[in-house]
N, C-alpha and C positions, 0 to 999 in steps of 0.2 A: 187494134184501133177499130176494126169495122165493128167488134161486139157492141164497142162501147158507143159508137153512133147507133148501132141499132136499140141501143138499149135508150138512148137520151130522145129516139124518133118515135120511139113506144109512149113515150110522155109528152109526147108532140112539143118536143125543148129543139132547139137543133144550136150547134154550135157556129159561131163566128170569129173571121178576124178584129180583134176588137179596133175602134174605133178611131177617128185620127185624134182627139185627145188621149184616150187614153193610149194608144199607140204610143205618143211622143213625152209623156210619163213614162213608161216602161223602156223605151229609147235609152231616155236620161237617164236611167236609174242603171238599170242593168248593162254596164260594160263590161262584165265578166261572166264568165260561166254560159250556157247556152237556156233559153227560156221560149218554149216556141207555142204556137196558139195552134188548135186545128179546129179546120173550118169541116162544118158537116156539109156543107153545099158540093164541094171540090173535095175532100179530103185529102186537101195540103197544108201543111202547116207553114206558118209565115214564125222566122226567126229573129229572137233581139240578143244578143251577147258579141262575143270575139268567138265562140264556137269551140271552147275549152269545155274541158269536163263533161260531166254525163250529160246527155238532154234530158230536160223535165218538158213534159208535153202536156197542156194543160187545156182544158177545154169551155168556153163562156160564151152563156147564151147573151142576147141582143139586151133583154131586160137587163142581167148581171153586170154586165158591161159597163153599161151606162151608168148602173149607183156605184157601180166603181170609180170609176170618172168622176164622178159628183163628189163623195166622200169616202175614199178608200181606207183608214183608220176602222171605220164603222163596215162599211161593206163587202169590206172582201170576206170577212169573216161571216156574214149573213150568208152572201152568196156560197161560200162550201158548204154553210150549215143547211139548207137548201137546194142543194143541186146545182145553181147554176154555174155552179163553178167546180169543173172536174179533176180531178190527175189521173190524165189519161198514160202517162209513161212517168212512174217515180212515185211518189207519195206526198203526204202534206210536208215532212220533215224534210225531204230535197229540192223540192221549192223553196221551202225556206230557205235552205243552205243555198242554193242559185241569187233569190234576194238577197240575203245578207253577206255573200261573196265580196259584194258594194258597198264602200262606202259612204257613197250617196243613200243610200237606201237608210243607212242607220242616219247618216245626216236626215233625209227627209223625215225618219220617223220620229223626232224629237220635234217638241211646240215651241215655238217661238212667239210665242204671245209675249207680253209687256208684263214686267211684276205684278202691275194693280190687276189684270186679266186674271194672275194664275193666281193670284189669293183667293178673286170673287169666285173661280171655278171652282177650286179647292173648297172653300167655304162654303158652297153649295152641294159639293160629292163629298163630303167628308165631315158633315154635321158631329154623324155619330152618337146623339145621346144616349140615355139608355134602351128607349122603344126604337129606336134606330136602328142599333149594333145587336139586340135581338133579334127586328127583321132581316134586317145581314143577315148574321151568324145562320139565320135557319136559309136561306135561301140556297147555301154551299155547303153548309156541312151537317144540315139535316136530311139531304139525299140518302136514301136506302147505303146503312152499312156493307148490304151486302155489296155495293158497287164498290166502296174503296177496299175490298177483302179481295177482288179479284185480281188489284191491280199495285196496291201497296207491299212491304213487306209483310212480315208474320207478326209484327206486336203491334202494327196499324200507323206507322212515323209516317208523318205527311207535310215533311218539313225536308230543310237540306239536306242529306247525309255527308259524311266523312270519308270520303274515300283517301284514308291516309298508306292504303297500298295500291296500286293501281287496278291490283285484281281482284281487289275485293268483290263479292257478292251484294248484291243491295243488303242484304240482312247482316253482312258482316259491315259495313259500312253506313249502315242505321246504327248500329252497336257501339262503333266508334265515336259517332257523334255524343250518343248519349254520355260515353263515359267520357270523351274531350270534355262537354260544359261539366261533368260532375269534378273532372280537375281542376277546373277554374272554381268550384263552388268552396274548394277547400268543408267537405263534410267532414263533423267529428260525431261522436256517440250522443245522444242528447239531443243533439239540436231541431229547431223547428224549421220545417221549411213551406214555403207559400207558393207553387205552382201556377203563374196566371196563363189562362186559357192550353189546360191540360189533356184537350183534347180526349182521345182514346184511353187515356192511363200510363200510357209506356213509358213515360219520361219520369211521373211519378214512382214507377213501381222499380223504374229502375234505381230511383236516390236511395228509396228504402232497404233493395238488396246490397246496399253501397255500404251504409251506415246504419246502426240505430237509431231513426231517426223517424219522427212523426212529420206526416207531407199533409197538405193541405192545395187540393185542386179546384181551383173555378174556372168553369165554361158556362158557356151561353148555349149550348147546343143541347137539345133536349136527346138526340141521338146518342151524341157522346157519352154525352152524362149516364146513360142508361147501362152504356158498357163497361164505361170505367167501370162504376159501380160496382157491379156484378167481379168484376175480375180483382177486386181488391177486397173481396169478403179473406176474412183473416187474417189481415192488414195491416201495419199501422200508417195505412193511407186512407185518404175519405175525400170524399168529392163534392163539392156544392155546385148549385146549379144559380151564380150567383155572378152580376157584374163584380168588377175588379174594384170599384170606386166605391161598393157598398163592403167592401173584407174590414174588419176591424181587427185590433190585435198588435201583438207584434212577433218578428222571423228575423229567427240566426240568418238564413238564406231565402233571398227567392229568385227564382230563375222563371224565364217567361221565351220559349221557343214557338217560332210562329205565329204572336199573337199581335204583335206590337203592329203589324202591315195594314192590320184594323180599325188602330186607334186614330188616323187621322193629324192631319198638321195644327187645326186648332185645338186637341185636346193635348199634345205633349208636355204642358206647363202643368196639366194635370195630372198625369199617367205619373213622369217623375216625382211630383211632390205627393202623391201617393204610395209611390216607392221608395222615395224618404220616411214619410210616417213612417210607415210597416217596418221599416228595417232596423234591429239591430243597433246600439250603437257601435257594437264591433263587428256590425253581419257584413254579410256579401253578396250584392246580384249580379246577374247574368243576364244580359239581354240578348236574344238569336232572333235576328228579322232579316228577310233581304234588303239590301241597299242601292242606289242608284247612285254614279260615279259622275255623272256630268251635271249636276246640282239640281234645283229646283225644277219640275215639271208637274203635269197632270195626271193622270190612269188613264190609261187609253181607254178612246169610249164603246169597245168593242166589251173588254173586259170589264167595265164598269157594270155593259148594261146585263152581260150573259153569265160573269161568272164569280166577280165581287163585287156587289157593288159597295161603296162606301168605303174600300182598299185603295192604302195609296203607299207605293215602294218612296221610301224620305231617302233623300240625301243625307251626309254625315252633317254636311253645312246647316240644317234644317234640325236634328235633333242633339247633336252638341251644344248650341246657345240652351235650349230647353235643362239640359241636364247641369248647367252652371246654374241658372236661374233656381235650382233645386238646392243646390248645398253642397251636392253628391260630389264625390272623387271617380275623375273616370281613371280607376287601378290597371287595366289593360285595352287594347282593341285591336281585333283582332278581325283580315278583311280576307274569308273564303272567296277566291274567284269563280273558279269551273266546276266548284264541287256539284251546283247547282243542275249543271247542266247533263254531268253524267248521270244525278240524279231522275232526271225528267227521262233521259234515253232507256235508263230502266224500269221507268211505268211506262212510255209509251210503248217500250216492247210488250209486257206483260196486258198493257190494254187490247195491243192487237193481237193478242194472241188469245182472250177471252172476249175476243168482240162477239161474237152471239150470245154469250149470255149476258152481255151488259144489252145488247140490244132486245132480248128479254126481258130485261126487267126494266127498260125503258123504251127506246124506239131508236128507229135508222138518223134520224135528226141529231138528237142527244149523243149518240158517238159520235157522231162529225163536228160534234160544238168541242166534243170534248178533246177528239184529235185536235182541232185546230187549234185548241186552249195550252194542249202539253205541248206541240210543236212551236208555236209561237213563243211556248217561253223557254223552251229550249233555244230558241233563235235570241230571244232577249240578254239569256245569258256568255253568249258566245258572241256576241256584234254588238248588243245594243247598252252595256256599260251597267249592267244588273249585276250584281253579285251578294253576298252575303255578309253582313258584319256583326260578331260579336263582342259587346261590351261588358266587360267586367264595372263593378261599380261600388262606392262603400262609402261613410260615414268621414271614417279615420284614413289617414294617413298610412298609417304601420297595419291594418285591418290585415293585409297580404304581404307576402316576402317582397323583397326588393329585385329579385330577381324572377324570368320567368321558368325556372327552371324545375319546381314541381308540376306543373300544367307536362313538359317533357319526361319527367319521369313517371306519373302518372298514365300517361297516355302508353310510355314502352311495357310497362306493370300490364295493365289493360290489351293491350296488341296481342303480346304473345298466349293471353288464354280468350283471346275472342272468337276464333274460329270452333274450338272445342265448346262455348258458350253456346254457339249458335247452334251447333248441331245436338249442344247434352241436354242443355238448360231447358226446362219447361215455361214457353213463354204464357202462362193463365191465361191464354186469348180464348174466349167466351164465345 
């Protein structure tokens, strides 16, 4: 503890008890776990919990304090990413786990605004059109590839994984996802498939090694696109660098992981009646987004402003009316809980473990945003009612068996040569 006072009195910061509002926030909130404040004046720290479990010992200047207190949503997340808020004993992820130990804490972090509030909010963060969801798309995922290559798996998945063994590896457990939705996708020899927001290539390249089968990927991401590319020369995959609403055509299958969290509440009447177009009248989609479990809400404006903006996690209540209003059959759905979260716990190891050279190739700021971005949704996923849902989807009726019982055969087919996959298979990453 005295390093890290001496180190916060070198920047003329000093730490405090925080204040009696925010005090009696933090009170209310945390009756569990132990969460303690150190004061750089005294260096004693002043405790809120039952005095269970580790101590996380955290440290906030005067300024910090105070916009915390005013709007914590928004500032706590400034204050780590700036300094003024330390972990002086634990990390940003044990914090969290202290936080959301509480009920109250998930309760307070849900908006209780009024329906007419959350439309106009919504309608204002979640426009989207096409100069929009460009500006997005480059804001997150035009960052230097070499940043997501430090901290993602080997074929660049930046989405949920599968951990359908407990001990999976992240790379075995990226692997299994891909081939989960390629079971739902029912591939045959022949068919075309339409890829929305296909990221790095992986998901594509992986349908192709699956089937004879010609893929078609659109992103927005001038990064992406750069890479797929490159790693699907000799292909029958190909990549455009093209909104979703401008694809013409028609697909035996299109599967879309990742991308949908983008599209927004007022464009879902769109997104699906463009997925009717496109489809098949005997085809099959796949939809892979996270979901939120307690129904309608806003994007938190921490993560709005820092690391999507224009994302918004939909309820099932929010995008099932949209998919009836389409025509479509919803054939399966299917709701991952925790996958999510074991997910994050093995990028935020891997981030901390290549933190100087992501702080290389950005700065001391930009890790702390980014810690705090993987931790918080690691905390989202385990407290705050975030999970994953994939829906299957088609035309017809009979389009899929009646039962789900090739999705588990498939999947047992696929399990026992994944591990072998991972370590034989050459994944083309560029």
């Amino acid at each position: 503890m005295a390093s890290v006072l001496a180190h916060n009195n070198q920047h003329n910061q000093a730490f405090i008890h925080p204040p009696r509002v925010l005090a009696a926030l933090i009170e209310k909130i945390v009756q569990r776990g132990t969460l303690s404040f150190l004061s750089s004046r005294t260096g004693q720290t002043l405790r809120f919990g039952d005095g269970t479990g580790p101590e996380v010992v955290i440290g906030v200047t005067a300024e910090g304090a105070a916009k915390i207190a005013a709007n914590p949503d928004l500032a706590l997340g400034e204050a780590y990413m700036d300094g003024a808020l330390t972990i002086v004993s634990g990390d940003i992820r044990s914090f969290f786990d202290v936080i959301f130990r509480n009920q109250e804490a998930a309760a307070f972090s849900r908006t209780t605004a009024g329906t007419l509030k959350l439309r106009i909010l919504r309608a204002m963060q979640q426009a989207n059109n096409r100069a929009a969801s460009r500006r997005n798309v480059a804001h997150h995922y035009d960052l230097s590839s070499d940043l997501y290559r430090l901290f993602l798996d080997d074929d660049l998945q930046y989405s949920c994984a599968y951990f359908a063994r407990p001990d999976y590896s992240l790379e075995e457990a990226q692997l299994a996802k891909k081939q989960h939705l390629i079971g739902k996708m029912l591939l045959k020899d022949g068919h075309s498939v339409l890829d929305i927001g296909s990221g790095w290539g992986g998901m594509a390249l992986e349908i192709a090694r699956a089937a004879d089968v010609e893929v078609h990927g659109v992103t927005l991401s001038e990064e992406q696109f750069a890479i797929a590319t490159e790693r699907s020369a000799g292909t029958k995959v190909r990549f455009a660098l093209t909104d979703y609403r401008d694809v013409t055509g028609s697909f035996d299958r299109i599967v879309s992981v990742g991308m949908f969290e983008h599209v927004g509440v007022p464009n879902y009447d769109e997104f699906f009646g463009k997925v009717a177009n496109l489809l098949a009248d005997d085809g099959v989609a796949v939809i892979h987004s996270i979901g939120r479990k307690d129904g309608p809400d806003i994007t938190n404006p921490w993560i709005a402003k820092y690391i999507f903006p224009g994302g918004y996690i939909p309820a099932l209540s929010e995008v099932l009316p949209a998919i009836e209003r389409s025509g479509l059959w919803v054939t399966d759905v299917e709701i991952l809980r925790l996958h999510y979260a074991e997910t994050l716990v093995h990028w935020f190891r891997r981030f901390s473990d290549r933190r100087e050279e992501i702080a290389a190739l950005y700065d001391e700021r930009f890790c702390r945003m980014w810690e705090f971005y993987l931790a918080t949704s690691e905390s989202a996923f385990r407290a705050q009612g975030h999970m994953n849902f994939q829906i299957q989807l088609a035309k017809r009726a009979d389009a899929v068996p009646l039962t789900r019982d090739y999705i588990t055969d498939h999947d047992r087919k696929s399990r026992d040569i994944s591990r072998s996959s991972v370590n034989d298979r050459e994944l083309s990453l560029v």
